[in-house]
C-alpha positions as CSV (number, residue, x, y, z in Angstrom):
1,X,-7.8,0.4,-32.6
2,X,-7.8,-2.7,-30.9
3,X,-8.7,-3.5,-27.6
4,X,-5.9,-4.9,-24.7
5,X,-6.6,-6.9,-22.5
6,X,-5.2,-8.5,-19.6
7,X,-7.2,-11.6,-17.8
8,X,-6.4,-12.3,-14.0
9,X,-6.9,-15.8,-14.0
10,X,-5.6,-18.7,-11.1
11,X,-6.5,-22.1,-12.5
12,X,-4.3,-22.9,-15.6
13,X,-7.4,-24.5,-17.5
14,X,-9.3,-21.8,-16.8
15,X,-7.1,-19.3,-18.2
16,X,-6.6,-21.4,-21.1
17,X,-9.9,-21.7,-22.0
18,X,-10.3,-17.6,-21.5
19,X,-7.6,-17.1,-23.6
20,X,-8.9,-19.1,-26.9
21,X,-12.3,-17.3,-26.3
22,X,-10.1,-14.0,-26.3
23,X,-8.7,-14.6,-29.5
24,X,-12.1,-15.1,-31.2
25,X,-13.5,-11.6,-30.1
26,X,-12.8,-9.1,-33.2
27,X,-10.3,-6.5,-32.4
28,X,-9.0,-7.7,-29.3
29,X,-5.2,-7.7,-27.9
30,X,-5.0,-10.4,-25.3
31,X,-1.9,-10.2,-23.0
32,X,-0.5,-13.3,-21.2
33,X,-3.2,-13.6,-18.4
34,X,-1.7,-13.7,-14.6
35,X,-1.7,-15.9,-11.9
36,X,-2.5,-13.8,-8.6
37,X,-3.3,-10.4,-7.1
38,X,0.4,-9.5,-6.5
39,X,1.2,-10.2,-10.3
40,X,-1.5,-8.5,-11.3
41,X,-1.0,-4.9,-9.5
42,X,2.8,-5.6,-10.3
43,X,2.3,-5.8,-13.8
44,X,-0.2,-3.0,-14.0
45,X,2.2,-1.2,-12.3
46,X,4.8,-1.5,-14.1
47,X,2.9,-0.5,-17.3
48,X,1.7,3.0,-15.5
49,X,5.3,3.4,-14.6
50,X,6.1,3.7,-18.6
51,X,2.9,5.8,-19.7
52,X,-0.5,5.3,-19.3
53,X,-0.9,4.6,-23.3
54,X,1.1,1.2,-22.3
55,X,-1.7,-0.1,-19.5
56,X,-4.6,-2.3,-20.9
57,X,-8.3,-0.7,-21.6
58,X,-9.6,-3.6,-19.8
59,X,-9.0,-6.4,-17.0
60,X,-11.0,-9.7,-16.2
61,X,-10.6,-11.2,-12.6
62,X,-11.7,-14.5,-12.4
63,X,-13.5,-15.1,-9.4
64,X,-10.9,-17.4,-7.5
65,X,-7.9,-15.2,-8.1
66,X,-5.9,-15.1,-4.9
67,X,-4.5,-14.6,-2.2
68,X,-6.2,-11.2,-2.0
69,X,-10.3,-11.9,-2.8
70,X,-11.7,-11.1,-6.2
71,X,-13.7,-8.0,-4.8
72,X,-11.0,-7.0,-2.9
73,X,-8.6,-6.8,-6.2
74,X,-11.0,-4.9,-7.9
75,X,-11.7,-2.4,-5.4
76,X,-7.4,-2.6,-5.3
77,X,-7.0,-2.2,-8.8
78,X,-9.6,0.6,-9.6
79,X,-8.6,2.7,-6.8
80,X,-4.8,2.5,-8.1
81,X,-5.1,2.9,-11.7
82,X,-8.8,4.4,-12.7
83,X,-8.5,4.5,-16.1
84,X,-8.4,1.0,-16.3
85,X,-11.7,-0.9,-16.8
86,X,-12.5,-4.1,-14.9
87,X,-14.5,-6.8,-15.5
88,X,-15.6,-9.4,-12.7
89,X,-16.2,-13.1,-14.0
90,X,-18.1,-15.4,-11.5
91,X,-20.2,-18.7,-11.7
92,X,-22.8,-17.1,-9.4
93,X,-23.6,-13.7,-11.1
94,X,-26.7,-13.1,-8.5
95,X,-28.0,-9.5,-7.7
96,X,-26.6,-9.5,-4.9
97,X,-22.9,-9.9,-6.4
98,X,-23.7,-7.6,-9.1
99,X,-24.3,-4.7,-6.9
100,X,-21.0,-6.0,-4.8
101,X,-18.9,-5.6,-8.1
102,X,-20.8,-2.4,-8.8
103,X,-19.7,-0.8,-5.3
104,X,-15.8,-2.3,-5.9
105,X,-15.5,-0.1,-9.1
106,X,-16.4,-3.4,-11.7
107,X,-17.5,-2.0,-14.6
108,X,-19.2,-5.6,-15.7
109,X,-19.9,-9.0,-14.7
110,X,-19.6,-11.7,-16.8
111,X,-20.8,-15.4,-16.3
112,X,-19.4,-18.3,-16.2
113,X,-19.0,-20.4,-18.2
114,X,-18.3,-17.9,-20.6
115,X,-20.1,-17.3,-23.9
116,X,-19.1,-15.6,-27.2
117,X,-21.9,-12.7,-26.8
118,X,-21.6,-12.5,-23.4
119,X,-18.1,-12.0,-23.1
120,X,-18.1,-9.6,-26.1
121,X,-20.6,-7.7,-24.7
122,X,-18.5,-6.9,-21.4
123,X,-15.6,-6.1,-22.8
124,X,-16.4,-3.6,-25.4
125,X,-18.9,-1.4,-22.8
126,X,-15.7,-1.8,-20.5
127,X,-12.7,-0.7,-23.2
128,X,-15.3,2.0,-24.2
129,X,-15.6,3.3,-20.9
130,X,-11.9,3.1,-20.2
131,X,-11.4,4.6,-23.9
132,X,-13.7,8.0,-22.8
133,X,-12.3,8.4,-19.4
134,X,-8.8,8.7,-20.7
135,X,-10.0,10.9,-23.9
136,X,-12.0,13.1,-21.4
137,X,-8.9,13.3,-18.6
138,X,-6.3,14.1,-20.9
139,X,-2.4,12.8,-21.7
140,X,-1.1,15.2,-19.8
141,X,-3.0,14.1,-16.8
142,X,-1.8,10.8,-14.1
143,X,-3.9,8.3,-14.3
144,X,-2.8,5.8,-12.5
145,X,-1.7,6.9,-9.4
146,X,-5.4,6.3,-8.1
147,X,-7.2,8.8,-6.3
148,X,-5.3,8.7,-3.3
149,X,-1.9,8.9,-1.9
150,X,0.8,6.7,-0.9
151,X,0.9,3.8,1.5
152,X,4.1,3.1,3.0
153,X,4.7,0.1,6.1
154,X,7.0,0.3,8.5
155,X,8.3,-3.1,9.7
156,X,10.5,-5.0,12.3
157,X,12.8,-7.4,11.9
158,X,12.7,-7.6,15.9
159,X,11.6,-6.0,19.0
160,X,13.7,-2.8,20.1
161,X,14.7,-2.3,16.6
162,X,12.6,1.5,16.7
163,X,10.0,0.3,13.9
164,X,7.4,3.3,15.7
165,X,9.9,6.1,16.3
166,X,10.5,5.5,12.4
167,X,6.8,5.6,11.8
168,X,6.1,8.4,14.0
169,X,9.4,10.4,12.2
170,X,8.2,9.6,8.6
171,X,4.6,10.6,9.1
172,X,5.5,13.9,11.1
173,X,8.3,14.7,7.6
174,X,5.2,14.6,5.4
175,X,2.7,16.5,7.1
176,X,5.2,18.9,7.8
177,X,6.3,19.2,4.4
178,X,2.3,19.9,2.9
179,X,1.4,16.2,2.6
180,X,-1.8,15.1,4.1
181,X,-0.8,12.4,5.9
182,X,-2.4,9.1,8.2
183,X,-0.3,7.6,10.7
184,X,-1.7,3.7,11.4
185,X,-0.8,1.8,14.3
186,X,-1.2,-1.9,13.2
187,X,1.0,-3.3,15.9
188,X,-2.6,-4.4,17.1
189,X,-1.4,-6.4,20.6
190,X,1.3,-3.8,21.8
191,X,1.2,-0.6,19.7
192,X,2.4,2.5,21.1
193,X,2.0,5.4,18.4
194,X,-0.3,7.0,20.6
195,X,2.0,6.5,23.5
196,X,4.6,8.4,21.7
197,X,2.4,11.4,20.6
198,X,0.3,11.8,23.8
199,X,-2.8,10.9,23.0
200,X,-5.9,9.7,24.3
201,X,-8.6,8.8,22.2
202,X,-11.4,6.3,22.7
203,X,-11.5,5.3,18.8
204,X,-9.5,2.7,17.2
205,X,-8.6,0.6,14.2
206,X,-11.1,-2.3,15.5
207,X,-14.0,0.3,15.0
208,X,-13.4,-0.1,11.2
209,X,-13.6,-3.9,11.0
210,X,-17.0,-4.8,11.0
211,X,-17.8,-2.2,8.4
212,X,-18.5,-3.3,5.1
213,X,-18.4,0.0,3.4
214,X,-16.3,2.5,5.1
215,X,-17.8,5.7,4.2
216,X,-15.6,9.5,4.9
217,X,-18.0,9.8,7.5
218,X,-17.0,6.8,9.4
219,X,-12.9,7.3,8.2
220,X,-13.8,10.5,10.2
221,X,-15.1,9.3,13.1
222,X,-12.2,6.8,13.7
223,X,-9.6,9.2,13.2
224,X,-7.6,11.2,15.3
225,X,-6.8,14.6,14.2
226,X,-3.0,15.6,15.9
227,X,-2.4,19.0,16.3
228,X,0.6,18.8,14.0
229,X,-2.2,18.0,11.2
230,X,-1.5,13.8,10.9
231,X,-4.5,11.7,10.9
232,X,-4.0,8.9,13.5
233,X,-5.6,5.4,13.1
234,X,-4.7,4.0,16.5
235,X,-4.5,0.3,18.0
236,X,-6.8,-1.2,20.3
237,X,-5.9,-0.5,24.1
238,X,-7.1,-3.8,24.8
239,X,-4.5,-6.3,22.8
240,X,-6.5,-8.9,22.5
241,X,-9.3,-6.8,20.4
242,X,-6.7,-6.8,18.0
243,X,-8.3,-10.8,16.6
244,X,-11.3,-9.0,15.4
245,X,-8.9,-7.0,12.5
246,X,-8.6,-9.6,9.7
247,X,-7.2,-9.4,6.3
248,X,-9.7,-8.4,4.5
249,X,-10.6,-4.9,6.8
250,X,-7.2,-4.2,6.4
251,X,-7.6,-4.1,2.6
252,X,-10.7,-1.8,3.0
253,X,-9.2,0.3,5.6
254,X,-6.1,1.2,3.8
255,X,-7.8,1.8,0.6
256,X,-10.2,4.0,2.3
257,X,-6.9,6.2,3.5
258,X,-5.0,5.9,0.5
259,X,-8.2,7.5,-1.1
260,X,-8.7,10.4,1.8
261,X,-4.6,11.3,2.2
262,X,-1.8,11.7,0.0
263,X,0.9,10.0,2.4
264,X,0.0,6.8,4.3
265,X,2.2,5.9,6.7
266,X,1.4,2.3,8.4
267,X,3.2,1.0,11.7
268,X,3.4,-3.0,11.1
269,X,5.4,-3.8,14.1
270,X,7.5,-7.2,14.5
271,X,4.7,-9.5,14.9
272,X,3.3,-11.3,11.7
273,X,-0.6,-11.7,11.3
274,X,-2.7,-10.8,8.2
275,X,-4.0,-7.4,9.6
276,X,-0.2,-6.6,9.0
277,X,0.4,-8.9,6.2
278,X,-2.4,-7.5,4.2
279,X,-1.0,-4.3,4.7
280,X,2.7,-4.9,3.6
281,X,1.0,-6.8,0.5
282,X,-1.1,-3.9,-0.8
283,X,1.7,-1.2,0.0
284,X,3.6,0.9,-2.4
285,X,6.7,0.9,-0.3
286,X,7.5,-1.8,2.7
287,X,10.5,-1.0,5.2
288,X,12.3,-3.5,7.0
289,X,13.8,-2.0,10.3
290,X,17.6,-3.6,12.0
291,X,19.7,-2.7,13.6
292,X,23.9,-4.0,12.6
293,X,24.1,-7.0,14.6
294,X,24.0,-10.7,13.7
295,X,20.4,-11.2,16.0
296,X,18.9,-8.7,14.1
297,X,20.0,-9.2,10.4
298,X,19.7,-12.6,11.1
299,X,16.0,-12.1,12.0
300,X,15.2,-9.3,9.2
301,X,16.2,-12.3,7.0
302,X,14.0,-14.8,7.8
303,X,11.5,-12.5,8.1
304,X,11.7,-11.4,4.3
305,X,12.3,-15.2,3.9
306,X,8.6,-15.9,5.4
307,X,7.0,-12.4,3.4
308,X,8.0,-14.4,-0.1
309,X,7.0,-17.7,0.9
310,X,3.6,-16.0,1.7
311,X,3.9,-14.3,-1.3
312,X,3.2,-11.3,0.4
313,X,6.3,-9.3,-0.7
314,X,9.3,-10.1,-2.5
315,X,12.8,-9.5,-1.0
316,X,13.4,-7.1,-4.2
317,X,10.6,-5.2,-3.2
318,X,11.5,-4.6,0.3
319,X,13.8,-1.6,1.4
320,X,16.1,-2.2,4.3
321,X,16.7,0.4,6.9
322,X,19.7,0.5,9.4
323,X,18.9,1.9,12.5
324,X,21.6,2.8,14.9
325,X,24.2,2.5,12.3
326,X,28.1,2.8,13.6
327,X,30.6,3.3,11.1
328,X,33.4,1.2,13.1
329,X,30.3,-1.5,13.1
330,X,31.5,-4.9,10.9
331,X,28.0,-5.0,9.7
332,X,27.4,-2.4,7.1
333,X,24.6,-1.8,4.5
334,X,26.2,-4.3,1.4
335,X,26.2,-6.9,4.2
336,X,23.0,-6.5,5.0
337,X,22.0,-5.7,1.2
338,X,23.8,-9.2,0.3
339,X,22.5,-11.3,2.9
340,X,19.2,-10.4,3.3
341,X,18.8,-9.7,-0.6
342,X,16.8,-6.4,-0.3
343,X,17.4,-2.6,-1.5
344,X,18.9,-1.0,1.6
345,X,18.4,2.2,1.5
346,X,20.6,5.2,1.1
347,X,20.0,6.6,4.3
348,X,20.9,5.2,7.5
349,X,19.7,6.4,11.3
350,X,22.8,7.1,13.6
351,X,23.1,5.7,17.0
352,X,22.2,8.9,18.9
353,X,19.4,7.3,21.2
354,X,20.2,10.3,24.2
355,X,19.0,12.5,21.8
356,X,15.3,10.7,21.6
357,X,15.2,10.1,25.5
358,X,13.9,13.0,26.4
359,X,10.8,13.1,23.6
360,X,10.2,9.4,24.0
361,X,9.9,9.5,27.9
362,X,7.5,12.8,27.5
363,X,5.5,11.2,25.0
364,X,5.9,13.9,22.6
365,X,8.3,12.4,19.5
366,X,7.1,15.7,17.8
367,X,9.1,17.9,20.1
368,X,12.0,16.4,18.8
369,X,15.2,18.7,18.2
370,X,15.2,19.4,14.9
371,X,18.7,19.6,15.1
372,X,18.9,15.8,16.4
373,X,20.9,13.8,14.2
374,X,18.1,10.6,14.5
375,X,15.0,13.5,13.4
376,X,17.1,14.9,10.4
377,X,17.9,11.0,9.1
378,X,14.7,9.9,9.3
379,X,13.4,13.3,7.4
380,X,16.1,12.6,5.1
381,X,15.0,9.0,4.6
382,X,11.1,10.7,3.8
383,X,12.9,12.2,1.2
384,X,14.3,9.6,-0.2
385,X,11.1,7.4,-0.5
386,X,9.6,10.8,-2.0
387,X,7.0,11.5,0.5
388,X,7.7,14.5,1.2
389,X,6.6,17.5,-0.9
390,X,9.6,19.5,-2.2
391,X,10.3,23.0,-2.4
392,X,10.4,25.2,-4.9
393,X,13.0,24.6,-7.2
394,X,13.4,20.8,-6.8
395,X,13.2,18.3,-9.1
396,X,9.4,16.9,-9.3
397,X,9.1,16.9,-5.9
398,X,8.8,13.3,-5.4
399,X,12.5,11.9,-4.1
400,X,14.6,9.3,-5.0
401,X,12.4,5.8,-6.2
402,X,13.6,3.0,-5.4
403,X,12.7,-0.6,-7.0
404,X,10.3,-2.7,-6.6
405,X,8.0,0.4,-5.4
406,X,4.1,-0.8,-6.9
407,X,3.1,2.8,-7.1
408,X,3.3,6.4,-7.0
409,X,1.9,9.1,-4.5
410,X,-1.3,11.0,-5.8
411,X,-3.2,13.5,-5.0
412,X,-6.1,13.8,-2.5
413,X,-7.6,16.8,-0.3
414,X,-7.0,17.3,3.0
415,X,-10.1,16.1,4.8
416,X,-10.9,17.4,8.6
417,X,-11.6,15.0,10.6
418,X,-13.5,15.6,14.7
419,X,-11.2,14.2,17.6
């Protein structure tokens, strides 16, 4: 049986030079190595999404693999698809990087520049390992849903578009249907999921982001348990704490949830940072919020526009949802499919915004009618990502899939967390 592998590699020489090496190791399958994170997690992906026979035993990440940081991929890619074995290269394989790949979920560490034994070494304890964890797990078992749940944003195309009242919705569908689910506020400057849920808690997202390791003790302390049973991971009440989230604590922090909760729902606002744009990067499922008129498509365009010169999502991968939708409206979801070029999404939110004033002015968006005709679109659109646990009798339980979603939902406990 021979061995697949699939190297991560930036630098074209570099993964040249990886590649003849490859060939020479006996028993070895070497696929077409990538050229970043987000092609790496899309391809793996993509594999899991046929069966888990089709994803490689094993997976090298060079060391200057970008944009997201070589440890930060691994920790990524193990916690999404565990059966798959991963092998850190570096030119400075110290102790104290060793232990740093050990605690990301590498299961080696090769040097560089790479040698014969060396490399040969690496990859066979790696494919072995993979090799017994699927043999010991089963076929019948998912593998590469990762440990945790899913992790779905919640995006802008402008202010006043109702990117949190869509959070809020989505999160409180889940956890009502069984899911465990996190609600994060990453509107770090001016979010207002607490706002909308009345609650006041001294903990915040900026507790999280000097943290190294975030243990479930400290994912504990930092949430906020709801009484309708969502985790909330709230924004800073002083805006301008929200500079001390960077990229890279995002990364940890949603992995962290992803691995605690089954649904993650994540509130990215309108404004673009890399707290946010972290988040949208790593996330299984990113929705763009507009509303039908020209400012706002207009905007929702350039804003997917900016995500794919970033490469942080691609326009394919990005579901559009129409808020305040009117049918006599001239701007209708194949406009806005065609000009912005993303999925739109099946469901669209009626313009019924008497029926939220009263929960949005009380601060209690839970309390919404569940007769309101904004409540059952937005459960409906839950549905329709597959977030929500079905009932007996339906079809897997999982909804409608639409493409360009990187992953699928797992399974996790429910953890309790102290307020």
């Amino acid at each position: 049986m021979s061995t697949r592998i699939l190297p991560a590699v930036a630098h074209p020489d570099a993964a040249r030079a990886l590649t003849t090496l490859l060939g020479q190791l006996p028993d070895v399958e070497p696929a077409s190595p990538v050229g970043d994170s987000t092609a790496l997690l899309d391809t793996l992906a993509r594999l899991a999404a046929e069966s888990v026979d089709a994803l490689p035993e094993v997976v090298l990440v060079h060391e200057r693999i970008g944009p997201v940081p070589a440890l930060e991929l691994v920790r990524e890619t193990t916690l999404r698809f565990p059966a798959v074995a991963v092998v850190l290269i570096s030119s400075e394989p110290g102790p104290g990087l060793f232990a740093a790949a050990m605690d990301a979920g590498a299961r080696g560490l090769a040097a560089l520049p790479l040698s014969y034994e060396e490399l040969a070494q690496r990859v066979q304890a790696a494919a072995a390992w993979s090799v017994g964890v699927r043999r010991h797990l089963g076929q019948g078992v998912e593998l590469y849903g990762g440990p945790g749940g899913r992790v779905v944003t919640v995006s802008g195309a402008k202010g006043g578009v109702g990117t949190t009242v869509a959070a809020v919705q989505l999160a409180l569908a889940a956890c009502a249907s069984g899911m465990s689910t996190a609600l994060v506020d990453l509107d770090l400057q001016s979010g207002d999921v607490a706002s909308y849920l009345d609650v006041q808690f001294r903990r915040s997202v900026v507790d999280l982001a000097a943290i190294q390791d975030i243990s479930p003790s400290v994912l504990q302390d930092a949430v906020f348990l709801h009484h309708t049973g969502i985790g909330l991971l709230l924004a800073p009440a002083e805006g301008e704490r929200g500079e001390e989230i960077n990229d890279r604590a995002v990364r940890q922090i949603v992995s962290a949830l992803r691995s605690r909760y089954e649904v993650v729902v994540v509130d990215c606002g309108t404004q673009m940072n890399g707290a946010n744009a972290a988040a949208i990067e790593t996330a299984d499922t990113t929705l763009l919020l507009t509303t039908p008129d020209v400012v706002s498509v207009r905007a929702a365009k350039r804003l997917v526009r900016l995500w794919e010169r970033l490469q942080i999502r691609k326009a394919a991968e990005t579901v559009a949802v129409i808020n305040r939708h009117v049918r006599t409206s001239e701007i209708q979801p194949p406009l806005v499919e065609r000009i912005t070029g993303t999925k739109v999404s099946r469901t669209v939110v009626p313009a019924h915004f008497k029926e939220l004033q009263g929960a949005v002015d009380a601060g209690r968006m839970q309390d919404l009618d569940a007769k309101s005709a904004v409540r059952q679109a937005l459960w409906g659109l839950a549905g329709e990502l597959g977030i929500v646990r079905a009932r007996a009798g339906e079809e897997n339980g999982r909804g409608g899939r639409f493409r360009g979603d990187r992953g699928s939902a797992g399974t996790s406990r429910r953890s309790r967390q102290k307020p």
